[in-house]
N, C-alpha and C positions, 0 to 999 in steps of 0.2 A: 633731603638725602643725608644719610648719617654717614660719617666715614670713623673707620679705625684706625688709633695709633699707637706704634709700640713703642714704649718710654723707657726712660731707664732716669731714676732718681738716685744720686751719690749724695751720704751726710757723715759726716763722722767714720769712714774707714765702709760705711755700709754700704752697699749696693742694696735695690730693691727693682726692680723691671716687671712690667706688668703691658695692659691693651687700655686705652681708653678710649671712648668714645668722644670724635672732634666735629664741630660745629659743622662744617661742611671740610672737601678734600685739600679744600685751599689753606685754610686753618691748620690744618696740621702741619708745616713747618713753620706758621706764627706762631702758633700758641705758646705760654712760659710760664714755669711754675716756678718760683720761687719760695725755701723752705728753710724758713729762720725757726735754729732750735737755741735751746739754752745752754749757755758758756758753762764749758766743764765736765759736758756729760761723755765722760767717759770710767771704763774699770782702771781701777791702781795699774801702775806698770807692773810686769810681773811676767818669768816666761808662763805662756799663753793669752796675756793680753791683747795680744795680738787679733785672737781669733776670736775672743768675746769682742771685742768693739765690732769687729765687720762682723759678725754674725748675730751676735745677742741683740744690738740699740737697733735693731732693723724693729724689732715689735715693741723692746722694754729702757726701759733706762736703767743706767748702771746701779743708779740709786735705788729703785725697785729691786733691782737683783742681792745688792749690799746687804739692805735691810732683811732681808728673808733669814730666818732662822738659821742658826748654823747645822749644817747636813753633814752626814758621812761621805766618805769620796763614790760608796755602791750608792746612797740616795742621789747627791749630784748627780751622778749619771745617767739615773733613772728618771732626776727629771729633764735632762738636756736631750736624752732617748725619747722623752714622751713629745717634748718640743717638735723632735724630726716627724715620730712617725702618728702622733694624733694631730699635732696645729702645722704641721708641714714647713715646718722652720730648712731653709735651703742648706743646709747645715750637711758639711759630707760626714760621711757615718765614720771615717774615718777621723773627724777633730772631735768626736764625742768625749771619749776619754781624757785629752786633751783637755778640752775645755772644764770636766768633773774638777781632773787636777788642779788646775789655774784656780774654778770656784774655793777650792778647799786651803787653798793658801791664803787666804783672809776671810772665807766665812765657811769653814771646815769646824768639825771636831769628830772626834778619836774613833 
């Protein structure tokens, strides 16, 4: 018999929650996952850093976000827009703009 359970994984400011499938109904309050990431990974301070760390490291590393070509504040947006409404990033529609801004103060241009 297969039992389901609902999880909730905390790393770096992020939350992620999801259902996993547990070995039988007994196992699901043994089971333990433990999730060692690497030192560091976070965005510069900065206001809206805030909302990159709990929302962006949930899929990417800051360093993948860093290195991306520098964007306009209307591209940022467009891709933090496409984050919500194509890959379903948990992201409220309202830290969109928020978060374009934050990207464009260290990998913006004009």
């Amino acid at each position: 018999m297969r039992a389901w359970a609902w999880v909730t994984l905390s790393f770096a400011g992020a939350v992620a929650t999801g259902v996993v499938a547990a070995k039988s109904p007994a196992s699901v309050a043994q089971d333990t996952v433990q999730v060692s990431l690497p030192a560091g990974n976070a965005f510069p301070q900065g206001p809206g850093s805030d909302l990159a760390n709990q929302h962006c490291l949930m899929c990417h590393s800051a360093g993948m976000v860093i290195r991306q070509p520098p964007l306009t504040f209307v591209d940022w947006k467009a891709e933090v827009t496409k984050m919500r409404a194509v890959y379903g990033a948990p992201l409220p529609p309202e830290s969109v703009e928020d978060i374009a801004r934050y990207l464009v103060t260290f990998n913006g241009r004009p």
